[in-house]
Every structure is written in structure tokens, then in C-alpha cells.
PDB file of N, CA, C and O in Angstrom:
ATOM      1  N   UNK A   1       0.843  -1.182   0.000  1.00  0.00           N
ATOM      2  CA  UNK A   1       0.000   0.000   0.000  1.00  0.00           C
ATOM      3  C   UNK A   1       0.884   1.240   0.000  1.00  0.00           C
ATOM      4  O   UNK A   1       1.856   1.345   0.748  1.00  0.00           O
ATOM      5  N   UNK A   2       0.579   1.993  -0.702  1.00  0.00           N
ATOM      6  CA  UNK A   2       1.273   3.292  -1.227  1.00  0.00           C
ATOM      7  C   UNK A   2       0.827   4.159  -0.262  1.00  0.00           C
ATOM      8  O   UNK A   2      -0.396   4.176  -0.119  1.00  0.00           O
ATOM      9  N   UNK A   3       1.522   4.937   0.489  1.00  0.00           N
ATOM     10  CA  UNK A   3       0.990   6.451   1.479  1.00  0.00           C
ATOM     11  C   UNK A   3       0.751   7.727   0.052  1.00  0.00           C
ATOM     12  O   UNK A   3       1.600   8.254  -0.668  1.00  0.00           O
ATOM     13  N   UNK A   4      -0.331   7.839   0.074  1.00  0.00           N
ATOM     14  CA  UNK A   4      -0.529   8.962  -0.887  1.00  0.00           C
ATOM     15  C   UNK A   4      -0.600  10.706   0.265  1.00  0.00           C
ATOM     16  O   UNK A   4      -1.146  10.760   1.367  1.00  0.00           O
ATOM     17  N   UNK A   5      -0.046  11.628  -0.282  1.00  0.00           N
ATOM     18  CA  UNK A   5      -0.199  13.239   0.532  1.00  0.00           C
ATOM     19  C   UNK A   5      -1.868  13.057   1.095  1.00  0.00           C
ATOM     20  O   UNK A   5      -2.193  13.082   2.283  1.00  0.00           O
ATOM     21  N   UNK A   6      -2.398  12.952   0.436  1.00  0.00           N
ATOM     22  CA  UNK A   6      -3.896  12.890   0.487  1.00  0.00           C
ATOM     23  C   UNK A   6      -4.552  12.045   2.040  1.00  0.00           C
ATOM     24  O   UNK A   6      -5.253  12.281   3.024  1.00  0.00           O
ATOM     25  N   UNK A   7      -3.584  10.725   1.275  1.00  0.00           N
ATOM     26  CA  UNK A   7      -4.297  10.081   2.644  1.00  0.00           C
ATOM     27  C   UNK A   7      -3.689  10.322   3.915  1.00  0.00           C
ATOM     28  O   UNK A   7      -4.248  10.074   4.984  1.00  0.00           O
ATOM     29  N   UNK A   8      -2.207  10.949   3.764  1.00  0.00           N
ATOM     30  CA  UNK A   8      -1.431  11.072   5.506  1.00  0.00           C
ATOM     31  C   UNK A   8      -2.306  12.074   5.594  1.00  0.00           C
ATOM     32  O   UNK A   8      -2.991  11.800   6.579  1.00  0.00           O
ATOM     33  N   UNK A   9      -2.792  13.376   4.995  1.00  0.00           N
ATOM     34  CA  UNK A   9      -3.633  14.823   4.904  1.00  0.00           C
ATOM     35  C   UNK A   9      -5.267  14.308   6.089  1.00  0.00           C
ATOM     36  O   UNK A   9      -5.754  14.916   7.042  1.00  0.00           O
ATOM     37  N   UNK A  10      -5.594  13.235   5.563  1.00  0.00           N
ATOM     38  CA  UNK A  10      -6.884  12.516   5.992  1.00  0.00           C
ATOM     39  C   UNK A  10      -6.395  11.898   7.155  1.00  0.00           C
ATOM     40  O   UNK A  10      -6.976  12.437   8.097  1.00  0.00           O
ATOM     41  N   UNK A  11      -5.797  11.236   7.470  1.00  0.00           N
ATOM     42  CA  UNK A  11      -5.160  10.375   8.595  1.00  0.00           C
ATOM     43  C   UNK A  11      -4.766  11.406   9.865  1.00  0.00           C
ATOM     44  O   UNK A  11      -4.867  11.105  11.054  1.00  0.00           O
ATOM     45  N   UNK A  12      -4.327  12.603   9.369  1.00  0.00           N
ATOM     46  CA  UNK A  12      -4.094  13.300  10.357  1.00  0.00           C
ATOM     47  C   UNK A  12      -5.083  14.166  10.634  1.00  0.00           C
ATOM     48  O   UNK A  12      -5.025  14.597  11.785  1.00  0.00           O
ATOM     49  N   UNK A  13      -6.223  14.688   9.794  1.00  0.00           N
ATOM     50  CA  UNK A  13      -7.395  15.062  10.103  1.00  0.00           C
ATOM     51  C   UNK A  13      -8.498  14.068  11.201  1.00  0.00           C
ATOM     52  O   UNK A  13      -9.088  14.634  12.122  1.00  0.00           O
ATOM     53  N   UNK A  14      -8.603  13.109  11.042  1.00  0.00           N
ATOM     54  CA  UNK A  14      -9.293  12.056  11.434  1.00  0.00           C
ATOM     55  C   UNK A  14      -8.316  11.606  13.257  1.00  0.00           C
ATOM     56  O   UNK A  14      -8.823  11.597  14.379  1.00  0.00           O
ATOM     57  N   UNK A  15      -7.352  11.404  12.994  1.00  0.00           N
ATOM     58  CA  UNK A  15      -5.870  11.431  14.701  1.00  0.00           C
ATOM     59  C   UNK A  15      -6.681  12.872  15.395  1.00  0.00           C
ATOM     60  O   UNK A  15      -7.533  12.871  16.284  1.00  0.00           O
ATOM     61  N   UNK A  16      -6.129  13.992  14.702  1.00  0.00           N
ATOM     62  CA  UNK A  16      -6.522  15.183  15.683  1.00  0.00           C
ATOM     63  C   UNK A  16      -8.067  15.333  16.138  1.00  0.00           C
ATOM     64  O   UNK A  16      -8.431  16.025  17.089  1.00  0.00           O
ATOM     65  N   UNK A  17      -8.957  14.534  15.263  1.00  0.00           N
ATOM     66  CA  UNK A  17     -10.149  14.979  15.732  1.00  0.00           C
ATOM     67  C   UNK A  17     -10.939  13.747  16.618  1.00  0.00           C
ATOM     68  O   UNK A  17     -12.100  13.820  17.021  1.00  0.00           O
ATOM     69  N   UNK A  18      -9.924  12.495  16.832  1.00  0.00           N
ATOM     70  CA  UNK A  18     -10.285  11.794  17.815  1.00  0.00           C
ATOM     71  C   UNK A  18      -9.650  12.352  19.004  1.00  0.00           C
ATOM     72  O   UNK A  18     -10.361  12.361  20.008  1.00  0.00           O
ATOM     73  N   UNK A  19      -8.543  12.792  19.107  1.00  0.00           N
ATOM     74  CA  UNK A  19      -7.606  13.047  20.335  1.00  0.00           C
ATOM     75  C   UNK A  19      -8.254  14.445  20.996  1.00  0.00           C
ATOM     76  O   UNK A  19      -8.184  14.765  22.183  1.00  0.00           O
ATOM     77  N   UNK A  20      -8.849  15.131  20.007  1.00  0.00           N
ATOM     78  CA  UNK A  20      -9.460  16.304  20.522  1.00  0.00           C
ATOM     79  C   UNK A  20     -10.628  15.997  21.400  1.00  0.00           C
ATOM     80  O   UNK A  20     -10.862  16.769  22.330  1.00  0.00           O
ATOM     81  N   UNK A  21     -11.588  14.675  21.153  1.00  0.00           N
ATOM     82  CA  UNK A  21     -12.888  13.978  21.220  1.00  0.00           C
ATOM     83  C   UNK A  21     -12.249  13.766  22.623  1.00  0.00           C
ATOM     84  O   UNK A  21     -12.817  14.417  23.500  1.00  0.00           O
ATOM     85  N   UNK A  22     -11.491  13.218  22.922  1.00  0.00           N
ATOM     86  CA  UNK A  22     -10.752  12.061  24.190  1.00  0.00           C
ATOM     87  C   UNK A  22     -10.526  13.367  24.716  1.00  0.00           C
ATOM     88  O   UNK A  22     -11.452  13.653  25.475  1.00  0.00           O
ATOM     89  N   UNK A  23      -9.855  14.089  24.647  1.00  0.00           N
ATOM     90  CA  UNK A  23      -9.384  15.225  26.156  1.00  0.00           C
ATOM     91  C   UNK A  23     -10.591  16.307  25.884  1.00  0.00           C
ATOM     92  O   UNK A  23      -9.925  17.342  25.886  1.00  0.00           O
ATOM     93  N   UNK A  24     -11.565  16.603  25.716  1.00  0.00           N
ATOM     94  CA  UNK A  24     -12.866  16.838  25.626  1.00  0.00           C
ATOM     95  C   UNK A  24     -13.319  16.417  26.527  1.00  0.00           C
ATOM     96  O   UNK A  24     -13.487  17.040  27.576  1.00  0.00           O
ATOM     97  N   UNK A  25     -13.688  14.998  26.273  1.00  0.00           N
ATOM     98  CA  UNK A  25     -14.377  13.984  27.152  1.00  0.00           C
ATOM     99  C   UNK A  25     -13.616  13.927  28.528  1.00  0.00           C
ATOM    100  O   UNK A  25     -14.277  14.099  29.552  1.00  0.00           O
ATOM    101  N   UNK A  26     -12.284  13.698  28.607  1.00  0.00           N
ATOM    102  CA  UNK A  26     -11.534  13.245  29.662  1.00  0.00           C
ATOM    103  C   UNK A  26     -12.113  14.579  30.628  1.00  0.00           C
ATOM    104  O   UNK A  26     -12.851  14.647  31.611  1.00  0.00           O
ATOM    105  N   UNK A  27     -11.364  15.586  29.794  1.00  0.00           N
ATOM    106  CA  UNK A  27     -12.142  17.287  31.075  1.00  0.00           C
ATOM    107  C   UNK A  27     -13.356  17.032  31.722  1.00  0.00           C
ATOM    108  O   UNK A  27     -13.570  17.011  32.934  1.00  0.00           O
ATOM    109  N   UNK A  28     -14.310  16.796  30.577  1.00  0.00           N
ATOM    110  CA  UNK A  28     -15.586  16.731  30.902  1.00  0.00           C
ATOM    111  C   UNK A  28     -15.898  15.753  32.067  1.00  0.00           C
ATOM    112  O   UNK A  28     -16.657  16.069  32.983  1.00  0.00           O
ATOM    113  N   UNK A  29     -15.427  14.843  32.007  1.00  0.00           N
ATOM    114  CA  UNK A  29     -15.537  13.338  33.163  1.00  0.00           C
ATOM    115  C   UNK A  29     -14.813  14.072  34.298  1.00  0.00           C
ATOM    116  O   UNK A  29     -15.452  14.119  35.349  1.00  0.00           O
ATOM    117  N   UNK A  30     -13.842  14.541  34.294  1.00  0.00           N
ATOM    118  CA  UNK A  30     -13.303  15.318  35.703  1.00  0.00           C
ATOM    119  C   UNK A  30     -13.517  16.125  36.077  1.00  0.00           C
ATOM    120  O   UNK A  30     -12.867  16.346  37.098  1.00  0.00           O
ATOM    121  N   UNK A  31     -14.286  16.977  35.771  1.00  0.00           N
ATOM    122  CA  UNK A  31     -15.379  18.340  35.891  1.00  0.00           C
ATOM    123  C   UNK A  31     -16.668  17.641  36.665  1.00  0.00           C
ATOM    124  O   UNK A  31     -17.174  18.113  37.684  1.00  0.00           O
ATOM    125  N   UNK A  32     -17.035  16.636  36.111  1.00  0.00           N
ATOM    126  CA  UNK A  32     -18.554  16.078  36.480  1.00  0.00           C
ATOM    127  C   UNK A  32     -17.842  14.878  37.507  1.00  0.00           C
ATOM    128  O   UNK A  32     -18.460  14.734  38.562  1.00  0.00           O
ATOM    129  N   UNK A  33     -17.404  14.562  37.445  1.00  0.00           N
ATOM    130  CA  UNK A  33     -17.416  12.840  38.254  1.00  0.00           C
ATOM    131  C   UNK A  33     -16.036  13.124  39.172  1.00  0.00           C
ATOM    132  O   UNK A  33     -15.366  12.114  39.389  1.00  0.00           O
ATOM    133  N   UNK A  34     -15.478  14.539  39.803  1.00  0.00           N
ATOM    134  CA  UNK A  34     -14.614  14.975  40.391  1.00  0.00           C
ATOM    135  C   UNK A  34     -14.268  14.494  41.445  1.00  0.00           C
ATOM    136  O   UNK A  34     -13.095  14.124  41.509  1.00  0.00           O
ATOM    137  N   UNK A  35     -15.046  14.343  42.514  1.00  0.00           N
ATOM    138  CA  UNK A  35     -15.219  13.430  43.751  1.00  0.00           C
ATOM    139  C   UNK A  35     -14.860  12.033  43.874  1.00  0.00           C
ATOM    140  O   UNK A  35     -14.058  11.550  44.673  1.00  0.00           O
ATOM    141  N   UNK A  36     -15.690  11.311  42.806  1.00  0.00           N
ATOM    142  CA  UNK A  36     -15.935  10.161  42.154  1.00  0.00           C
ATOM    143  C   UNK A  36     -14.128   9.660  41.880  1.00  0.00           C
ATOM    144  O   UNK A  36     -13.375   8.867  42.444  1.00  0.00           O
ATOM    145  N   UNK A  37     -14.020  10.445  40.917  1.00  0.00           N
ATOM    146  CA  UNK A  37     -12.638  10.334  40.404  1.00  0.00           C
ATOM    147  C   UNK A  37     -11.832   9.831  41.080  1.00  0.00           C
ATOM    148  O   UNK A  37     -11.285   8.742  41.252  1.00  0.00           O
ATOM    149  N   UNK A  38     -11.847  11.345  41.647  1.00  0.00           N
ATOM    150  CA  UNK A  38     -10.543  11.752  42.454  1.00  0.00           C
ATOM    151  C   UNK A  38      -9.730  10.558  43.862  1.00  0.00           C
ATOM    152  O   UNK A  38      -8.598  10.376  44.310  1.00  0.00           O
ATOM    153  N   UNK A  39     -11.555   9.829  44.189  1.00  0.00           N
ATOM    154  CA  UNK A  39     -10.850   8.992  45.365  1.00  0.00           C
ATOM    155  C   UNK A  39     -10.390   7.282  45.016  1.00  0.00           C
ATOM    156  O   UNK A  39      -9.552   6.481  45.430  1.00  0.00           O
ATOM    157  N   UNK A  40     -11.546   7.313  43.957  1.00  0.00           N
ATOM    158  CA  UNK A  40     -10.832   6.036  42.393  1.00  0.00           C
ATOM    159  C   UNK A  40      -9.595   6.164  42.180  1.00  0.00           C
ATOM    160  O   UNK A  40      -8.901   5.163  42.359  1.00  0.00           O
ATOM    161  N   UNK A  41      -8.878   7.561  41.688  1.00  0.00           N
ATOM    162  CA  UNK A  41      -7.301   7.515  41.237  1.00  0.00           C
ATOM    163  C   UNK A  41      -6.302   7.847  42.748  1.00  0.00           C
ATOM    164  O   UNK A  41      -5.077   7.730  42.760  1.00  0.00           O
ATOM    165  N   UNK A  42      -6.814   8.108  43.485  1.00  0.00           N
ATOM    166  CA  UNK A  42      -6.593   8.431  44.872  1.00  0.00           C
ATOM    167  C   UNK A  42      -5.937   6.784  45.777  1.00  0.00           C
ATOM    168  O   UNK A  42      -4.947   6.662  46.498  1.00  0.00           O
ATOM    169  N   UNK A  43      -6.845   5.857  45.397  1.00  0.00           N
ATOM    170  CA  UNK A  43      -6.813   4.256  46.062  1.00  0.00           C
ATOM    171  C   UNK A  43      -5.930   3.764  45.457  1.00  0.00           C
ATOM    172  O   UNK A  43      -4.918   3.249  45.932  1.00  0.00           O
ATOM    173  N   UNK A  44      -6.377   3.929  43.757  1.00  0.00           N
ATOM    174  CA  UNK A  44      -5.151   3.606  42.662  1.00  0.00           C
ATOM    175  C   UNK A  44      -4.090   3.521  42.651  1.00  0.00           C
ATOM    176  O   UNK A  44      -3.541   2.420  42.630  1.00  0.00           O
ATOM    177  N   UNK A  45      -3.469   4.595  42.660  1.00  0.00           N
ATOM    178  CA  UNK A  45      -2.576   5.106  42.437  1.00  0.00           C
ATOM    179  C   UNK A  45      -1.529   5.814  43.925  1.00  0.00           C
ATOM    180  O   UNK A  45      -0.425   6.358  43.964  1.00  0.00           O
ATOM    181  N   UNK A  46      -2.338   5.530  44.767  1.00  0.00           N
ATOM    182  CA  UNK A  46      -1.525   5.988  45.952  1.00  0.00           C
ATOM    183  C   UNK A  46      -1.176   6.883  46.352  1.00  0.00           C
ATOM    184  O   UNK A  46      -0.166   6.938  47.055  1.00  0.00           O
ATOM    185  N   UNK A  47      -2.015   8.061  45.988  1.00  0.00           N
ATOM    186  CA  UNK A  47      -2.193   9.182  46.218  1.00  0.00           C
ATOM    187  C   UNK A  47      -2.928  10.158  47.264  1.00  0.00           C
ATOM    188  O   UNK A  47      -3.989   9.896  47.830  1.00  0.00           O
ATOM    189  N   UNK A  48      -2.267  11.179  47.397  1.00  0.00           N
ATOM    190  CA  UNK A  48      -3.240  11.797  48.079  1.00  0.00           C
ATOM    191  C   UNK A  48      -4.431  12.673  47.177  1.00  0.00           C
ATOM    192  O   UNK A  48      -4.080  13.282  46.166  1.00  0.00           O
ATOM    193  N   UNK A  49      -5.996  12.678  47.676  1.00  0.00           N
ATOM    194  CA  UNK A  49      -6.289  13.604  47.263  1.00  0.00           C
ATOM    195  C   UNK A  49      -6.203  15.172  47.187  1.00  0.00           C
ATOM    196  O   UNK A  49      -6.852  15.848  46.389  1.00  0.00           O
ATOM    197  N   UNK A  50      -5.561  15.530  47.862  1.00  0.00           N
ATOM    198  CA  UNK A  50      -4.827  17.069  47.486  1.00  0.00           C
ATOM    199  C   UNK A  50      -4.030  17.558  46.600  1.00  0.00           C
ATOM    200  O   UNK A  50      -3.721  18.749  46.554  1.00  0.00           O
ATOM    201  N   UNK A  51      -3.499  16.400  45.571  1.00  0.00           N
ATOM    202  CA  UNK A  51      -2.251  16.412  45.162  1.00  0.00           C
ATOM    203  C   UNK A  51      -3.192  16.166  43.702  1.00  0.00           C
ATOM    204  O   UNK A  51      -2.898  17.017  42.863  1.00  0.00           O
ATOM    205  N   UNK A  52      -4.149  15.281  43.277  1.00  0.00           N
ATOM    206  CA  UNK A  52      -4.636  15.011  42.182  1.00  0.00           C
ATOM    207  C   UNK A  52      -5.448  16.307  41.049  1.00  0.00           C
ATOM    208  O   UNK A  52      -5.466  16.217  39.821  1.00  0.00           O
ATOM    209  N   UNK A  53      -5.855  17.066  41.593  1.00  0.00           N
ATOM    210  CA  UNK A  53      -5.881  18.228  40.666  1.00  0.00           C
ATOM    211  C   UNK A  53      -4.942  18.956  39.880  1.00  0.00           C
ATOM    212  O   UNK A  53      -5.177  19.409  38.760  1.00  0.00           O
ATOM    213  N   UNK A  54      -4.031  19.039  40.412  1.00  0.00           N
ATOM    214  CA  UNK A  54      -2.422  19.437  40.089  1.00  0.00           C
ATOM    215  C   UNK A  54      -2.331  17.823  38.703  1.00  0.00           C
ATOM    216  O   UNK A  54      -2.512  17.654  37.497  1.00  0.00           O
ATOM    217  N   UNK A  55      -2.055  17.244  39.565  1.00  0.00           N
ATOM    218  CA  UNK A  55      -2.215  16.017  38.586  1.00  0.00           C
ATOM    219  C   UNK A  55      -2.592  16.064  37.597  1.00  0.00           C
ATOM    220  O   UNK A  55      -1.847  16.067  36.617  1.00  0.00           O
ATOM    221  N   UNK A  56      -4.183  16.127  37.512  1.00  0.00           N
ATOM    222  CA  UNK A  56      -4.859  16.499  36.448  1.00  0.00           C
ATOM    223  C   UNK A  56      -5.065  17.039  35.507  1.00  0.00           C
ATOM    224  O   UNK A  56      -5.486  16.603  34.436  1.00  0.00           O
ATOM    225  N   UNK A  57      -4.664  18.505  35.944  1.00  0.00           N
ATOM    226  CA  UNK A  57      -3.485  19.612  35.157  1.00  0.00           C
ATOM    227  C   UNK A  57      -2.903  19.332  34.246  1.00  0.00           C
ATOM    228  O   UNK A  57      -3.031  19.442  33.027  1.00  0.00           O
ATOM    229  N   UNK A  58      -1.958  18.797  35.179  1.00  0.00           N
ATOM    230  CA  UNK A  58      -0.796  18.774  34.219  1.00  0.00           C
ATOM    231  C   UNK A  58      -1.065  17.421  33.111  1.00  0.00           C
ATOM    232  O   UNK A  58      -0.530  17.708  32.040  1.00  0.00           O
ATOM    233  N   UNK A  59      -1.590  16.338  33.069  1.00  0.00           N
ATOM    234  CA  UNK A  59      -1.526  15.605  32.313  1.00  0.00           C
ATOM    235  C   UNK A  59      -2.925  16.167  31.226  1.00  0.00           C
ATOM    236  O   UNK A  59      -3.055  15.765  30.070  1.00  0.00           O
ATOM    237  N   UNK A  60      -3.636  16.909  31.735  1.00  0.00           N
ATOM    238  CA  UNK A  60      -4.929  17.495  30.092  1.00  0.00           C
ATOM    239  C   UNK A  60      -3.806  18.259  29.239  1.00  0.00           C
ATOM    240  O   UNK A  60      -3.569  18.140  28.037  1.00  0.00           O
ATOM    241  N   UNK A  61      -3.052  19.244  30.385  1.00  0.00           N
ATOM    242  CA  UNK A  61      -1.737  20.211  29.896  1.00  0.00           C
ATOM    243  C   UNK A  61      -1.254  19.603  28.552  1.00  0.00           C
ATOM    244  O   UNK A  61      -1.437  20.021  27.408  1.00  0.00           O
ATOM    245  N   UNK A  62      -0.556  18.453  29.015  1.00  0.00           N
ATOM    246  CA  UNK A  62       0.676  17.901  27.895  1.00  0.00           C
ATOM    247  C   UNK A  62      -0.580  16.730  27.211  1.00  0.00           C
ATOM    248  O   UNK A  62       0.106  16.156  26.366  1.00  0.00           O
ATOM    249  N   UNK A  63      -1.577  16.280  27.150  1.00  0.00           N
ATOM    250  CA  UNK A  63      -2.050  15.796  26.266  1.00  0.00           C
ATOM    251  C   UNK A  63      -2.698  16.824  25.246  1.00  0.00           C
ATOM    252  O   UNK A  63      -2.981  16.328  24.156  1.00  0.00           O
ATOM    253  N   UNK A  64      -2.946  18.008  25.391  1.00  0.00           N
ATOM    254  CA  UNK A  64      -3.541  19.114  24.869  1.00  0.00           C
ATOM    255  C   UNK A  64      -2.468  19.403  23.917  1.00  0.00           C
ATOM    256  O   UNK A  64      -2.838  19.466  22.744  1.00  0.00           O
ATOM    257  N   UNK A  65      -0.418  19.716  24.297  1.00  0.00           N
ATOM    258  CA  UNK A  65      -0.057  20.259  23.845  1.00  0.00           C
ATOM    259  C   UNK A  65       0.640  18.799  22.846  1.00  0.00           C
ATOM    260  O   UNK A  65       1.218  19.286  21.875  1.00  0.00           O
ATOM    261  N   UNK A  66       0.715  17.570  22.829  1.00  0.00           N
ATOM    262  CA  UNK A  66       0.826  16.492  22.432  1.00  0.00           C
ATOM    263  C   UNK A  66       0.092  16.807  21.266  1.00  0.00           C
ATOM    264  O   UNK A  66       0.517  17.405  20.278  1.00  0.00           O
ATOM    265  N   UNK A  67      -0.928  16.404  21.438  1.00  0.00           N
ATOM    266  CA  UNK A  67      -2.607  16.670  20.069  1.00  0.00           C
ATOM    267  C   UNK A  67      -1.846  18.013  19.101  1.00  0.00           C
ATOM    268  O   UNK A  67      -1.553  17.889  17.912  1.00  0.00           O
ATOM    269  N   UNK A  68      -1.680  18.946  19.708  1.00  0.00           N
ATOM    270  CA  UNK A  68      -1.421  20.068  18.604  1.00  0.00           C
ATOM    271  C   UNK A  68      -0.522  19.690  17.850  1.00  0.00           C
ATOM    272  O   UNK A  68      -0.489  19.340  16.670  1.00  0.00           O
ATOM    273  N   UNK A  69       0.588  19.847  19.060  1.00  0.00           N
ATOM    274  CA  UNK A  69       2.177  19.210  17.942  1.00  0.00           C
ATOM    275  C   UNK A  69       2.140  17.806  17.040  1.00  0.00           C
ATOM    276  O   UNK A  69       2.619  17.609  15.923  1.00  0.00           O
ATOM    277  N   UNK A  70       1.662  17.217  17.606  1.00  0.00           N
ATOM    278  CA  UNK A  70       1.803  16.095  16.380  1.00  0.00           C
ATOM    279  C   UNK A  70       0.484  15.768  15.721  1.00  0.00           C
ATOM    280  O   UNK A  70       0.555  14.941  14.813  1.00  0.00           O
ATOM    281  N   UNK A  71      -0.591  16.212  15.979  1.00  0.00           N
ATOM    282  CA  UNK A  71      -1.982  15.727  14.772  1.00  0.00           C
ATOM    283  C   UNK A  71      -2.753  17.314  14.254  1.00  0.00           C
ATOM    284  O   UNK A  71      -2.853  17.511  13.043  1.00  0.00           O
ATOM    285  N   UNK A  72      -3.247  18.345  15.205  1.00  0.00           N
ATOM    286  CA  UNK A  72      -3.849  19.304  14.826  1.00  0.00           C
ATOM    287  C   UNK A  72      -3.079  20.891  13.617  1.00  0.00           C
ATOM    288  O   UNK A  72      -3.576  21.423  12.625  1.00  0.00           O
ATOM    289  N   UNK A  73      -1.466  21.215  14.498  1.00  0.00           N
ATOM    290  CA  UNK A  73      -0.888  21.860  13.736  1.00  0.00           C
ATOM    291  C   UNK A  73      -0.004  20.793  12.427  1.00  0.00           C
ATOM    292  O   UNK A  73      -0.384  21.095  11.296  1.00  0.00           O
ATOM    293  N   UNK A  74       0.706  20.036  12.446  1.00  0.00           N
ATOM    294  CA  UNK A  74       0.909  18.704  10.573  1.00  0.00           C
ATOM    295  C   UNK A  74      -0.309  18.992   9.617  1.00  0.00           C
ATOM    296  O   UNK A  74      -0.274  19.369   8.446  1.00  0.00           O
ATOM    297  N   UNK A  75      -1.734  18.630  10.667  1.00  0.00           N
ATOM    298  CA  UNK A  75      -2.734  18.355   9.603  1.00  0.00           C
ATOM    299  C   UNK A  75      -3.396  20.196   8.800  1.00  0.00           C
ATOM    300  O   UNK A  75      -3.897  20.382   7.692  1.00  0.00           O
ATOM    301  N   UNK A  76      -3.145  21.082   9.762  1.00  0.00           N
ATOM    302  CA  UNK A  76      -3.470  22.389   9.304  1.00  0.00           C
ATOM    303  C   UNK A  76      -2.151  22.828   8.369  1.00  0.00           C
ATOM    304  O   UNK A  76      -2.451  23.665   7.517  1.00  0.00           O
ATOM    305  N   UNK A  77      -1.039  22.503   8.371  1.00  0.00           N
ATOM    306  CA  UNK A  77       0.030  22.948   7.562  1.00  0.00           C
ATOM    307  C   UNK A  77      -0.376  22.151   6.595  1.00  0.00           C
ATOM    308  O   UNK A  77      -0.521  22.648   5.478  1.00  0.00           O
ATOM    309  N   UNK A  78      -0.630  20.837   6.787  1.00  0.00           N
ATOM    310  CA  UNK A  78      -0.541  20.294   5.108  1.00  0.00           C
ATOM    311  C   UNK A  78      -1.854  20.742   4.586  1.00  0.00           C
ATOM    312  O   UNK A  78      -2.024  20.473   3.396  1.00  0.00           O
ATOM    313  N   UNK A  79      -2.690  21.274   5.101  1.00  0.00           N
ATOM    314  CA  UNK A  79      -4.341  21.844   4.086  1.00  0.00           C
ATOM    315  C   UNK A  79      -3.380  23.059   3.657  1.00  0.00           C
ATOM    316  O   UNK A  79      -2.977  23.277   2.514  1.00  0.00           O
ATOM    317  N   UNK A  80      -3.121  23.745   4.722  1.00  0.00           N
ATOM    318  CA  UNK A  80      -2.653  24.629   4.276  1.00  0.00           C
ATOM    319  C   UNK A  80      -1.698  25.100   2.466  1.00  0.00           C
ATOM    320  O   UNK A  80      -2.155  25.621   1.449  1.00  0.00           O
ATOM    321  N   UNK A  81      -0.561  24.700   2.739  1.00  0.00           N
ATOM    322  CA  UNK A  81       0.449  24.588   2.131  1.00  0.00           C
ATOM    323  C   UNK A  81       0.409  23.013   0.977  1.00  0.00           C
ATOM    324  O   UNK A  81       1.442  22.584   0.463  1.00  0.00           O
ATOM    325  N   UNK A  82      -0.523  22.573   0.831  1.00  0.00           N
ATOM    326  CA  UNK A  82      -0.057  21.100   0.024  1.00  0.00           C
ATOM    327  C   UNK A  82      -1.251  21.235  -0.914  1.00  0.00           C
ATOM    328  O   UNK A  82      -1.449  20.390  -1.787  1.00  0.00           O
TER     329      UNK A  82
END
């Protein structure tokens, strides 16, 4: 199978707009089910709950800036420019 511009163009349209779907959703579930969560990843993970918001943070943080750099800004340069 041949990679055509077209289809990496589609492939990376289709990556960014699931990954966008998932940390969407993920916010959304920790916004609403906060409590819930928090003492679930709390037992888990061996944590304190004081410490898991920070947590939380930081991992929407770098999945947010993950998604751009490698699926949302590729797939807007190549509409762009290709």
C-alpha cells in the first residue's frame, strides 16, 4: 500500500479529531465525576487527594499540547500549504 499526501492529509485530520474527542471527554468526566474520580485515582494510584488536581493539570496540559504538535498543527500545515 502506497501512502498517498492525500491520505497522511486525511489520517491526520481524522488522529486530531479523535484526540481532541478524548481530552474533551476526559475534562468533561473530571469536571462532572470529580469526587468520584478523584478517590478512584486516589486508592489507585496511591495518592493523596490534594495532590490530584495538580495532577490532572498537568496531564490534560501535555495531552492538549501532544494533540497540537503532532496531529492538529501537521494536519493544518498540510491543508494549508499542500
Amino acid at each position: 500500500m502506497v501512502i498517498t499526501v492525500d491520505l497522511l492529509v486525511s489520517w491526520l485530520g481524522w488522529a486530531a479529531i479523535l484526540n481532541l474527542a478524548y481530552l474533551m471527554l476526559a475534562t468533561l468526566l473530571i469536571l462532572v465525576f470529580k469526587p468520584w474520580i478523584s478517590s478512584l485515582h486516589a486508592r489507585l494510584f496511591g495518592l493523596e487527594e490534594a495532590r490530584l488536581p495538580m495532577a490532572y493539570f498537568t496531564f490534560l496540559g501535555y495531552y492538549k499540547l501532544v494533540t497540537m504538535a503532532f496531529f492538529v498543527l501537521p494536519y493544518l500545515a498540510a491543508r494549508l500549504f499542500l
